[in-house]
C-alpha positions as CSV (number, residue, x, y, z in Angstrom):
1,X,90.3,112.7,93.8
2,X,91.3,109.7,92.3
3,X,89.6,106.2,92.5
4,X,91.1,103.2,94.4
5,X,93.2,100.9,92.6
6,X,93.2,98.4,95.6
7,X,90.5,96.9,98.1
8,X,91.2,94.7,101.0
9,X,89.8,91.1,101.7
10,X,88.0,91.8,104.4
11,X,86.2,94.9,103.1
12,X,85.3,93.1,100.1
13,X,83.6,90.6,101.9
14,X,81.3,93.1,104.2
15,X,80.5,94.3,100.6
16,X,79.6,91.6,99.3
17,X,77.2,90.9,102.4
18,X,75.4,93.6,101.8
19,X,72.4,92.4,99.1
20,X,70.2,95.1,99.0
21,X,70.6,98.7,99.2
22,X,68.6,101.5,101.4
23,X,66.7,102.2,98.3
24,X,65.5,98.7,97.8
25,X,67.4,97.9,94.4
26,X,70.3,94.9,95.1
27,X,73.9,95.7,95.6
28,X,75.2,95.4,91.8
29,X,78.9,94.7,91.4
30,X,81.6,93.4,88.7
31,X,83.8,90.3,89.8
32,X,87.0,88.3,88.3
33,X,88.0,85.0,90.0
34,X,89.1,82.0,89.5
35,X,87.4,79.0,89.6
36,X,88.3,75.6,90.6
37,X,88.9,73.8,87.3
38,X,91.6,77.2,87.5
39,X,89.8,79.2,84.3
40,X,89.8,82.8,84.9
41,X,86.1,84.3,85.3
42,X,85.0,87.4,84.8
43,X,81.2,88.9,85.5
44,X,80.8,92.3,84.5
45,X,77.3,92.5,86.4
46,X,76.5,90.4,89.2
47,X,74.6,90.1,92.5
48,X,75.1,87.7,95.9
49,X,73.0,84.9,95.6
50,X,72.8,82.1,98.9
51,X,74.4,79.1,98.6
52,X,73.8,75.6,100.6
53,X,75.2,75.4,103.7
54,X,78.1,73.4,103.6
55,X,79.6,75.5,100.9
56,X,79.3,78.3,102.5
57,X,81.8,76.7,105.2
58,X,84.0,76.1,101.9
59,X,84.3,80.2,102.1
60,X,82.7,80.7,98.7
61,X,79.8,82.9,98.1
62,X,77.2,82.6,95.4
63,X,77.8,85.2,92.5
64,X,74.2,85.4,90.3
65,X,75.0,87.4,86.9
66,X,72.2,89.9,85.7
67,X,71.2,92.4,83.1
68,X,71.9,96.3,83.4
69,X,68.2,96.5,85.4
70,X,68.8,93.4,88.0
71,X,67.4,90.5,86.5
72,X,69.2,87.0,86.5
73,X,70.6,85.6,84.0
74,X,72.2,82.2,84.0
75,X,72.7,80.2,86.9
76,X,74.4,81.2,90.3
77,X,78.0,80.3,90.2
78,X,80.0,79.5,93.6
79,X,83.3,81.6,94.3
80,X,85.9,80.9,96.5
81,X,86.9,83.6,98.4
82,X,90.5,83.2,98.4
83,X,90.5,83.0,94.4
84,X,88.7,86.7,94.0
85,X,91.0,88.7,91.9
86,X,89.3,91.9,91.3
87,X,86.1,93.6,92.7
88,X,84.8,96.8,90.9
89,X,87.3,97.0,88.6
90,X,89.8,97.4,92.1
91,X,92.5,94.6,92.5
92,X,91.6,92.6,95.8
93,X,94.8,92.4,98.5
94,X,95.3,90.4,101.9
């Protein structure tokens, strides 16, 4: 069977809501987006991380990078929703 080349907003999104798994480790994922001085980003390991609340009306989330087992590193970046590009390594469509 072959993997999905394509995810949908809106799927994305419930995704990315989910931060923690049944088995109690967080919901790892890869991310490219653009960010608002327009530089392409990319975050081969990251995690959802909150954000205050008036940028979360902005529709952005809070992407948190970390190592292979979890752990943060660096500082949590905000992401517009509408400037996600790709989401485990599939291309993100309307």
């Amino acid at each position: 069977m072959n993997k999905p080349t394509h995810i949908r907003r809106n799927l994305m999104l419930k995704e990315l809501d989910i931060r923690w798994l049944p088995n109690g480790k967080r919901n790892i994922f890869s991310i490219k987006y653009v960010d608002k001085s327009g530089k392409l980003r990319y975050i081969p390991q990251a995690y959802v991380r909150g954000l205050p609340y008036n940028v979360q009306d902005a529709r952005q989330r809070g992407i948190q990078p970390c190592d292979c087992e979890g752990n943060a590193e660096g500082h949590v970046y905000p992401a517009g929703i509408d400037m996600i590009v790709m989401y485990n390594n599939m291309e993100v469509i309307l």
